[in-house]
N, CA, C and O atoms as a GROMACS GRO file, in nm:
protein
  340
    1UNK      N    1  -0.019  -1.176  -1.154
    1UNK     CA    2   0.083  -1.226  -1.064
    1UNK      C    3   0.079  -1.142  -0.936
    1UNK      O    4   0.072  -1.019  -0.935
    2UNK      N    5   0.085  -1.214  -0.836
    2UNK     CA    6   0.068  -1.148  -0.712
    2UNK      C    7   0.241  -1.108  -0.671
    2UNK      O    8   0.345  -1.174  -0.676
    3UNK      N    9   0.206  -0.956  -0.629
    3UNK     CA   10   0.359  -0.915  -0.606
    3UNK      C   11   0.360  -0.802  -0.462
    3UNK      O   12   0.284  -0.712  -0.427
    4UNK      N   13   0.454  -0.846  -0.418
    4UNK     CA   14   0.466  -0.781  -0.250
    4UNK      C   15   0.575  -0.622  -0.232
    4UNK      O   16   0.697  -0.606  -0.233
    5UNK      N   17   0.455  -0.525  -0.217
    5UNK     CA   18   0.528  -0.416  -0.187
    5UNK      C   19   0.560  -0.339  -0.018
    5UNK      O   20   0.514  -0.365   0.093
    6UNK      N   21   0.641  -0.258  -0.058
    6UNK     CA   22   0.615  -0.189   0.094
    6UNK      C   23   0.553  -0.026   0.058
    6UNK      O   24   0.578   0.051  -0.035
    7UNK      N   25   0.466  -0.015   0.168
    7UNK     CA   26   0.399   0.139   0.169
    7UNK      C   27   0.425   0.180   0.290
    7UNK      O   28   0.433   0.119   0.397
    8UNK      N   29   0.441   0.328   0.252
    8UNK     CA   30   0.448   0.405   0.391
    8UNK      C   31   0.361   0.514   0.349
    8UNK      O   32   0.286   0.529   0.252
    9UNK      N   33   0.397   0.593   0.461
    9UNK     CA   34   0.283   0.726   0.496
    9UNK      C   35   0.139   0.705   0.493
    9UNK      O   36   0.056   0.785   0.449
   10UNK      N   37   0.116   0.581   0.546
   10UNK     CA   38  -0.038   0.554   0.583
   10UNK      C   39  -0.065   0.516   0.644
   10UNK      O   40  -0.049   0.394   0.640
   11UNK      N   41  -0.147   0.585   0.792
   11UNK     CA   42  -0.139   0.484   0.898
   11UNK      C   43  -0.303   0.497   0.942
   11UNK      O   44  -0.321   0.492   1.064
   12UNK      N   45  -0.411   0.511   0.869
   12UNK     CA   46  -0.525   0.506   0.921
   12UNK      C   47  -0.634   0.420   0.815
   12UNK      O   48  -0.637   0.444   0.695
   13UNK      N   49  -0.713   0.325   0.875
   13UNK     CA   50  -0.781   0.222   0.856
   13UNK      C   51  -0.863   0.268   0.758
   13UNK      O   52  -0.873   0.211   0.649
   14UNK      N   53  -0.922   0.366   0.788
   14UNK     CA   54  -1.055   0.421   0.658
   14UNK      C   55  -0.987   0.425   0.553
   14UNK      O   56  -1.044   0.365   0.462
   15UNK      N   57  -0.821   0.501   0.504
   15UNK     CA   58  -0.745   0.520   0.426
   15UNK      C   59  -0.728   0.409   0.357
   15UNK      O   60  -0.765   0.407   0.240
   16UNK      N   61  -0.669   0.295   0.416
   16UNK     CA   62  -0.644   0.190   0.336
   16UNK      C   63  -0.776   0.095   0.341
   16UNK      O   64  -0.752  -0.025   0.329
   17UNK      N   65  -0.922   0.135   0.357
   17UNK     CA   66  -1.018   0.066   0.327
   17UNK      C   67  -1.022   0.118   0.206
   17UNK      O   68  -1.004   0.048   0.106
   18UNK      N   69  -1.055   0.287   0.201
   18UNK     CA   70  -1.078   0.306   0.043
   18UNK      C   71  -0.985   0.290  -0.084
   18UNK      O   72  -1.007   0.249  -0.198
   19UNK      N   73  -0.924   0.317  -0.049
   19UNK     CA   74  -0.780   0.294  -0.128
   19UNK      C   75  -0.830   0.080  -0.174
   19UNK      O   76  -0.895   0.067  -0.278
   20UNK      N   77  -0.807  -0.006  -0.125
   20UNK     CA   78  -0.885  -0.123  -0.145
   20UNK      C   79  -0.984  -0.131  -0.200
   20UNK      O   80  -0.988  -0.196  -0.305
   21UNK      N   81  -1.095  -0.071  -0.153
   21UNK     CA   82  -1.165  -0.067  -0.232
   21UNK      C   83  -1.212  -0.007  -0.370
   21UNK      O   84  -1.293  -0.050  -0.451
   22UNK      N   85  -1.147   0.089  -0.370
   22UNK     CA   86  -1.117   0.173  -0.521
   22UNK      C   87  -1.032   0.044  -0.584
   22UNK      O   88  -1.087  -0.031  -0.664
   23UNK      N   89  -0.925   0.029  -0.553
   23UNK     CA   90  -0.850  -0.113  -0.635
   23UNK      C   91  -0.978  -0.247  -0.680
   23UNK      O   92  -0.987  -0.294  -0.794
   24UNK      N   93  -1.042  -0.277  -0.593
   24UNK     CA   94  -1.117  -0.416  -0.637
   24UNK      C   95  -1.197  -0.356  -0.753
   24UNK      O   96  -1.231  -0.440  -0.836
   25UNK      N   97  -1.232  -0.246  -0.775
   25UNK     CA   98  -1.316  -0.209  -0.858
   25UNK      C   99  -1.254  -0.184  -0.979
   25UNK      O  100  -1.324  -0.161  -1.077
   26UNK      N  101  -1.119  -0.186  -0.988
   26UNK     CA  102  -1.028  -0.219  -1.140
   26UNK      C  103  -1.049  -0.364  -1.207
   26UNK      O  104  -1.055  -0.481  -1.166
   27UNK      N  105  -1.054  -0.325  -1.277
   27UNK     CA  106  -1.065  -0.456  -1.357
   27UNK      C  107  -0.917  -0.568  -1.399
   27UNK      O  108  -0.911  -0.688  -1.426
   28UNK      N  109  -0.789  -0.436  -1.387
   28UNK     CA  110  -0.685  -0.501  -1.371
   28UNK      C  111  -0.611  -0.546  -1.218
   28UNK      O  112  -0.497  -0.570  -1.179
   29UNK      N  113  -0.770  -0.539  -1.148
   29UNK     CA  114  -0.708  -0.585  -1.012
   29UNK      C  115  -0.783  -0.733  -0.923
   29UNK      O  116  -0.894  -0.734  -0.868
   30UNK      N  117  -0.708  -0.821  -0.928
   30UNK     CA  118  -0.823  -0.946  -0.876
   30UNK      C  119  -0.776  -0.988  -0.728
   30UNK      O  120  -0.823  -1.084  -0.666
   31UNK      N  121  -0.658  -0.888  -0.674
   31UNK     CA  122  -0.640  -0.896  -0.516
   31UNK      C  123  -0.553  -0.802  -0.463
   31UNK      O  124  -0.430  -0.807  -0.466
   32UNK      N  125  -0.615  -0.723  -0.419
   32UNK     CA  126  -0.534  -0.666  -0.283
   32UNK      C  127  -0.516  -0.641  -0.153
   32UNK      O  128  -0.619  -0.652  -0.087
   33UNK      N  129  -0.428  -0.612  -0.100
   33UNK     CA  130  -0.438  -0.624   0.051
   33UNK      C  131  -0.356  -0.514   0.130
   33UNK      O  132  -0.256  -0.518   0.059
   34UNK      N  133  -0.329  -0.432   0.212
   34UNK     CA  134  -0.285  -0.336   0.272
   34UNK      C  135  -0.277  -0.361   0.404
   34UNK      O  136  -0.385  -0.361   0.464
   35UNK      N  137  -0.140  -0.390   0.492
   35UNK     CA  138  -0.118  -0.447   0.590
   35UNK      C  139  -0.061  -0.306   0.655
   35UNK      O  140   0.055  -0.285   0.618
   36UNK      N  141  -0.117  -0.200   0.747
   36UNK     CA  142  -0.026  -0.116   0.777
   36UNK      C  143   0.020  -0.097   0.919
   36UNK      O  144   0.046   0.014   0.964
   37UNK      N  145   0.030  -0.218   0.995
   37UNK     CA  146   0.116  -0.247   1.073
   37UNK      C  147   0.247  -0.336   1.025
   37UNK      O  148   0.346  -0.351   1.097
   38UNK      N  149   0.237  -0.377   0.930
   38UNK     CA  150   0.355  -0.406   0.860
   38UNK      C  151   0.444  -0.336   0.764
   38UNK      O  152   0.562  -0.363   0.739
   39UNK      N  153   0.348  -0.218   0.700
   39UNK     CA  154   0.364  -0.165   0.586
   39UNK      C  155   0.374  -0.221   0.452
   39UNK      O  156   0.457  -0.206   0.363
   40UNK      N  157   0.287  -0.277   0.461
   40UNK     CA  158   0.296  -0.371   0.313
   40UNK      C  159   0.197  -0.397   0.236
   40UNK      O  160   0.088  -0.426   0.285
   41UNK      N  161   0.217  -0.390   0.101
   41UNK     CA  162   0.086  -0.403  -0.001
   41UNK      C  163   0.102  -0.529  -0.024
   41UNK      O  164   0.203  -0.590   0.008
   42UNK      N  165  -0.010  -0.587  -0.091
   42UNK     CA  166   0.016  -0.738  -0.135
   42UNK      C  167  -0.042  -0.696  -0.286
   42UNK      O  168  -0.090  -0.586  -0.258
   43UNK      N  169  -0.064  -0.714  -0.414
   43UNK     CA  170  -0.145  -0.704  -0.493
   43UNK      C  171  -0.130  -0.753  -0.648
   43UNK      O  172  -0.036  -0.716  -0.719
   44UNK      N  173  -0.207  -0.818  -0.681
   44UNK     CA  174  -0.229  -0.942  -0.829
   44UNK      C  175  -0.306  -0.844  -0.916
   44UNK      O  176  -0.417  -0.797  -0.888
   45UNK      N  177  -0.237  -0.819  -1.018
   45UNK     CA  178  -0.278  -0.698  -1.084
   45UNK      C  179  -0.201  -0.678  -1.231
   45UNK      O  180  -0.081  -0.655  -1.237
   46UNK      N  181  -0.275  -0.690  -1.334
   46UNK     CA  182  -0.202  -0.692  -1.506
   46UNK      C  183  -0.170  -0.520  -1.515
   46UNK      O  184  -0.140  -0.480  -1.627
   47UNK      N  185  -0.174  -0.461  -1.450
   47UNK     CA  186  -0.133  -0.332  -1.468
   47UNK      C  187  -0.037  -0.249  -1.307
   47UNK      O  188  -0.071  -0.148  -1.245
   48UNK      N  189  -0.007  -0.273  -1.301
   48UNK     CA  190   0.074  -0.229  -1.167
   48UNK      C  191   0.085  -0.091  -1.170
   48UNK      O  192   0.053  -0.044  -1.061
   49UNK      N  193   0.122   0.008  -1.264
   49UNK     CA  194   0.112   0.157  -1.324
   49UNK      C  195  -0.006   0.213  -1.281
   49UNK      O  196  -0.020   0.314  -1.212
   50UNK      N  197  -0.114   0.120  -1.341
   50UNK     CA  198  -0.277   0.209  -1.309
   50UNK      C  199  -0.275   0.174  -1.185
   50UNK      O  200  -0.299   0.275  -1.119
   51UNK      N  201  -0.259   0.085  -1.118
   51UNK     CA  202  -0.266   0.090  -0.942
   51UNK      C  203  -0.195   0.114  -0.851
   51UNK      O  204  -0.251   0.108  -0.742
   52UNK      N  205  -0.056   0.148  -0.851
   52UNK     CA  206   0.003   0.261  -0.782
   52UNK      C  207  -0.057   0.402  -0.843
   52UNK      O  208  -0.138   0.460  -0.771
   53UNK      N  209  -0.023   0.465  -0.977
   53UNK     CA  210  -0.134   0.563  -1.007
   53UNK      C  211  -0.274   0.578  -0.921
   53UNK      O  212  -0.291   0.681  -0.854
   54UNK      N  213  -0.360   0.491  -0.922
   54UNK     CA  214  -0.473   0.458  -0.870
   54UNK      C  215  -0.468   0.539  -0.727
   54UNK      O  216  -0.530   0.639  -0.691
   55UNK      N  217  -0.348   0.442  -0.645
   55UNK     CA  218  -0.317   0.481  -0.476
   55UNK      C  219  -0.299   0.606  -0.445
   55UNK      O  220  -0.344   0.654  -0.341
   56UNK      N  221  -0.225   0.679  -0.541
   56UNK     CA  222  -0.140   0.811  -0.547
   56UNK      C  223  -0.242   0.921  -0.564
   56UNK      O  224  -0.230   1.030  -0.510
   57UNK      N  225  -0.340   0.889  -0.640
   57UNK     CA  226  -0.473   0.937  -0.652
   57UNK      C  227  -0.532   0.977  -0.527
   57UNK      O  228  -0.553   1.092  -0.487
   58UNK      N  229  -0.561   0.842  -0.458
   58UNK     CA  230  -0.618   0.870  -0.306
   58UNK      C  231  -0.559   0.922  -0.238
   58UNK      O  232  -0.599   1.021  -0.178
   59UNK      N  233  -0.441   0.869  -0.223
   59UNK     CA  234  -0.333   0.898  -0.082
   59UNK      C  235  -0.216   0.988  -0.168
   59UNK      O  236  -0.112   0.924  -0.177
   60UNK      N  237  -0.212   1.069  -0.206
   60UNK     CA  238  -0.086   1.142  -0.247
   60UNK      C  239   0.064   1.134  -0.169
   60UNK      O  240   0.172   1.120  -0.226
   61UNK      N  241   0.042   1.145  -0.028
   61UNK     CA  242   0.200   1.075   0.022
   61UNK      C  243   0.228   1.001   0.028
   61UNK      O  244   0.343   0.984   0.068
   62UNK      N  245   0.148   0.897  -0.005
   62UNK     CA  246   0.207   0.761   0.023
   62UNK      C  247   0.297   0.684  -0.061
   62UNK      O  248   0.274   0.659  -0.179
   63UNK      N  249   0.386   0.655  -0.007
   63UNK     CA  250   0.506   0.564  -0.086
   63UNK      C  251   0.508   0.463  -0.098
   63UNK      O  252   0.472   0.400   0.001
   64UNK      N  253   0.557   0.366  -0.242
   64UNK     CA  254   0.540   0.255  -0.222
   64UNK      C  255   0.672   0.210  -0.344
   64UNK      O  256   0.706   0.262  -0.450
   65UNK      N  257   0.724   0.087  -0.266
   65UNK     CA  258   0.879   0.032  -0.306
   65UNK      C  259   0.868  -0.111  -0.282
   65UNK      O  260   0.802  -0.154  -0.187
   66UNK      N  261   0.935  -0.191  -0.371
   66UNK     CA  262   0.950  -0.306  -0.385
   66UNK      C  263   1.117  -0.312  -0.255
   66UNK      O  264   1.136  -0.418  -0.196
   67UNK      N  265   1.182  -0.233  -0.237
   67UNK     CA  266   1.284  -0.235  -0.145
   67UNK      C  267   1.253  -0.185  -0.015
   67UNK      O  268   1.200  -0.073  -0.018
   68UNK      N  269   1.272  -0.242   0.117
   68UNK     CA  270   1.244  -0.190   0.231
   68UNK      C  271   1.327  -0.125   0.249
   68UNK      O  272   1.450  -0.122   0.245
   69UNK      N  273   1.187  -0.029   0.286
   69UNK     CA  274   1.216   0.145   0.331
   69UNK      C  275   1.336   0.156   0.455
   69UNK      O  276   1.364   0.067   0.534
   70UNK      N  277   1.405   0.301   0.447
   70UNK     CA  278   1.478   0.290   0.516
   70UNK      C  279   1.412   0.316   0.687
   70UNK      O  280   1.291   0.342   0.684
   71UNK      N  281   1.456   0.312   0.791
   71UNK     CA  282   1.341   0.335   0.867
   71UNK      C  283   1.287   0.454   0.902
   71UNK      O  284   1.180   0.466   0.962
   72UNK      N  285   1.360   0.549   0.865
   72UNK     CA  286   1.317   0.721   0.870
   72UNK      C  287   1.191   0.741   0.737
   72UNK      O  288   1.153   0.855   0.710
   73UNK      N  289   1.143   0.640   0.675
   73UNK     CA  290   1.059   0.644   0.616
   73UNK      C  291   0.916   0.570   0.632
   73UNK      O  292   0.831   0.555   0.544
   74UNK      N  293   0.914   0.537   0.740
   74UNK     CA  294   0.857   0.411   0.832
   74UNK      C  295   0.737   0.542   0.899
   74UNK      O  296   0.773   0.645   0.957
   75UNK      N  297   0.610   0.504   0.874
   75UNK     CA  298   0.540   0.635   0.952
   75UNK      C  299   0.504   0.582   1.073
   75UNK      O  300   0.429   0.488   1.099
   76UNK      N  301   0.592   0.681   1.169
   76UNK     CA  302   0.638   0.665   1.285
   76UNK      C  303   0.430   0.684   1.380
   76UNK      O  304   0.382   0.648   1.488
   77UNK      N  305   0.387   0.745   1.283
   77UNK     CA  306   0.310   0.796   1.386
   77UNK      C  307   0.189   0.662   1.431
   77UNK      O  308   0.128   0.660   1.538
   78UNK      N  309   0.179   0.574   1.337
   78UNK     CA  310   0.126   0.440   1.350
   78UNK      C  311   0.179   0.357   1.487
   78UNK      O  312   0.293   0.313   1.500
   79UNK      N  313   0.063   0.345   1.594
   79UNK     CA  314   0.158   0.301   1.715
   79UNK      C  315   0.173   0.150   1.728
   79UNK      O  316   0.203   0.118   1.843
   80UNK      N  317   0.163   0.072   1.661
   80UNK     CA  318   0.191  -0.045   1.654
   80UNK      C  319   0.271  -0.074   1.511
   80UNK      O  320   0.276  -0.187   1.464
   81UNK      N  321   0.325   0.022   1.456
   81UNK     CA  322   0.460   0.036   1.409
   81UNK      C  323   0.561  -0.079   1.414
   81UNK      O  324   0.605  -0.090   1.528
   82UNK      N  325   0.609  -0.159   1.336
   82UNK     CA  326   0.704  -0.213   1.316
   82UNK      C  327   0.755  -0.265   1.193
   82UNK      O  328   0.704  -0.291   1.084
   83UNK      N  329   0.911  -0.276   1.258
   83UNK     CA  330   0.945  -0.229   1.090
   83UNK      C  331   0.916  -0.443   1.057
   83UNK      O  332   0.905  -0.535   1.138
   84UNK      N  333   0.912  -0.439   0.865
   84UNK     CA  334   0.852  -0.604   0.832
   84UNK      C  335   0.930  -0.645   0.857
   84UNK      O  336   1.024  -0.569   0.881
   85UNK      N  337   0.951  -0.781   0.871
   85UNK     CA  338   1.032  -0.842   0.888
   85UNK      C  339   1.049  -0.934   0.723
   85UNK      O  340   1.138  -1.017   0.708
   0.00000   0.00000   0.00000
């Protein structure tokens, strides 16, 4: 089931390439996506545990919530920054 999160503390492209690509290579993962001008994960996945685990692995600060972040949690330093709508 495809389910929509929000992530923060990631604001560089190589980051959320590997991070993606480490995910496609799960077997409990058949889509993901990392939007970080929006801050948002997209991802279809029978284990949701091993793939936040997975992320946390790569990216250790990065946060991720099914509730939008408050905006002091919003990484400011991304300059096309905005909060999702």
């Amino acid at each position: 089931m495809r389910e929509k999160f929000y992530i923060t503390n990631i604001s560089c492209a190589s980051c959320v390439d590997k991070i993606e690509s480490v995910l496609h290579k799960l077997e409990c993962v058949s889509y993901v996506n990392i939007d970080i001008n929006n801050n948002t994960l997209e991802i279809d996945t029978t284990n949701i545990d091993l793939a936040i685990k997975t992320i946390k692995s790569i990216e250790s600060n990065v946060n991720i919530s099914k509730e939008i972040p408050k905006i002091d949690e919003f990484n400011t330093k991304n300059s096309l920054y905005k909060r999702p709508s």
